[in-house]
C-alpha positions in Angstrom: -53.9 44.7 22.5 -50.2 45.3 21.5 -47.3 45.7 23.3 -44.7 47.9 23.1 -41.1 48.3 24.3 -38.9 50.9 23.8 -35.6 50.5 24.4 -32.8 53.3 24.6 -29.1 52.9 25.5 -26.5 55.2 26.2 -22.7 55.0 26.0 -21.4 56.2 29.1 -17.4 55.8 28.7 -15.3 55.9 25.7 -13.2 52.6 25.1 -10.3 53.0 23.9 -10.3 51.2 20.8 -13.7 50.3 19.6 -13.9 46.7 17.7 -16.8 45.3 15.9 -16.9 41.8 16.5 -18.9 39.7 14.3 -19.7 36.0 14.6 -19.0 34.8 11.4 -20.1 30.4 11.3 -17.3 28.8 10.3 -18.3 26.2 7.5 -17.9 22.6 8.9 -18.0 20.9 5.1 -13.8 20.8 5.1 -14.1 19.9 8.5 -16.6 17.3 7.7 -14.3 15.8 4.8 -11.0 15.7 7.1 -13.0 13.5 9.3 -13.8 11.1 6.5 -10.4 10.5 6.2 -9.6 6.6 6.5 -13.1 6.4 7.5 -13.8 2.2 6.9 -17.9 1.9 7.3 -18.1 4.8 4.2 -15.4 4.0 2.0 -16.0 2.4 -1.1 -12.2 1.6 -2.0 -9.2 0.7 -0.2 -5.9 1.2 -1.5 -3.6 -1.5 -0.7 0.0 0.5 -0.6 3.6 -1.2 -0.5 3.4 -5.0 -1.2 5.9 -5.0 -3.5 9.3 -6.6 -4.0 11.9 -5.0 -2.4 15.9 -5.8 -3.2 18.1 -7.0 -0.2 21.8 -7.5 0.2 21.3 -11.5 -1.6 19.9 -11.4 -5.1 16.6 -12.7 -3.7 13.7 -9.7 -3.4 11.5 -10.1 -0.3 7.9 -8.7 -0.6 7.0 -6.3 2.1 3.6 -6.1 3.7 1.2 -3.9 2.1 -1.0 -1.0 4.3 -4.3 -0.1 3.5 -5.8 3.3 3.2 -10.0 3.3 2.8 -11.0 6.2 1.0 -14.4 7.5 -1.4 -14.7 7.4 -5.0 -16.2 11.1 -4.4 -14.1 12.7 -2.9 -11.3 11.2 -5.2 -13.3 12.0 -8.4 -13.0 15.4 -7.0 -10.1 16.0 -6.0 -7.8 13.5 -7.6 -9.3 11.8 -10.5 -6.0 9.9 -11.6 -6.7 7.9 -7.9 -10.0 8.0 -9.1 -9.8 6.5 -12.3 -7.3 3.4 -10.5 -11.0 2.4 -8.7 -13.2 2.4 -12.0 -16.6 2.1 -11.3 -17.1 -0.4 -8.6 -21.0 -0.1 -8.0 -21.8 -1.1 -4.4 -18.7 -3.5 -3.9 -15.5 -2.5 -2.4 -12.7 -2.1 -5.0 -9.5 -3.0 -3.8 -6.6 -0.8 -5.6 -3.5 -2.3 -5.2 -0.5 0.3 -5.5 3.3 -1.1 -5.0 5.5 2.0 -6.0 5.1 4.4 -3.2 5.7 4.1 0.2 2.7 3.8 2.4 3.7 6.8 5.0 4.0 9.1 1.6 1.0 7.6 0.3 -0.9 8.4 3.6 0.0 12.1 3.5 -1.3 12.4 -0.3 -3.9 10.9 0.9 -4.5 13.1 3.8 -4.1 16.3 1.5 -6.4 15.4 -0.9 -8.9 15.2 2.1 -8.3 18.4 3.0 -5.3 17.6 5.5 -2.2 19.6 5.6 1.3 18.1 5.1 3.5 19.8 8.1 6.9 21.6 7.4 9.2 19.1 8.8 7.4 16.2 6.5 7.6 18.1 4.2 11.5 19.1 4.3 12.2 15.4 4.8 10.3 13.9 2.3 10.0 16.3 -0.7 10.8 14.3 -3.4 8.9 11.3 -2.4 5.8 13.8 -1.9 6.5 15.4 -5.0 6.6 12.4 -6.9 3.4 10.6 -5.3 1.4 13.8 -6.0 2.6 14.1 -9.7 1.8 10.4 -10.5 -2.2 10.5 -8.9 
């Protein structure tokens, strides 16, 4: 046998301002990326920022302690191939870039915006020509 049900519907009131509301998936693949930011077990490189030699009051330079940043040749072939080209291949090992002429808070948000991350208003009024520089060198 078959079944069938009929089903009729009636608006009884008028609303006052009729909206059609559509559910509309948002797609997780930026959202996915952001989160593979500084991610350490899937990275296959790790930038090694700072390190280098900085000048103090004495004529002696004093090297500074380096950060590092993990990040995927992927992503970086991408979406920044001068970073990308710093790694070179690599194969399975981890490559370790070493970069001394930025600092590692303005590499971090390069970094972050090539991931997909956004640099906020204030970081970007203090920093501008620091961020500006970074992002024309990778």
């Amino acid at each position: 046998g078959t079944l069938t049900i009929e089903v009729r519907m009636r608006l009884t009131t008028e609303p006052k301002s009729f909206v059609s509301h559509q559910f509309i998936p948002e797609n997780p693949l930026c959202t996915n990326i952001l989160k593979m930011f500084i991610d350490e077990e899937s990275a296959d490189v790790v930038f090694e920022v700072g390190g280098g030699r900085q000048a103090k009051r004495t004529r002696k330079k004093a090297k500074t302690s380096s950060v590092n940043f993990h990040a995927h040749r992927l992503i970086l072939k991408k979406c920044a191939p001068e970073l990308a080209d710093m790694c070179g291949s690599g194969g399975d090992n981890m490559t370790a870039v070493p970069i001394t002429d930025v600092k590692p808070d303005i590499f971090r948000h390069v970094l972050y915006y090539v991931y997909g991350g956004k640099v906020s208003d204030e970081e970007l009024k203090a920093n501008a020509k620091d961020l500006i520089d970074a992002a024309d060198k990778f």
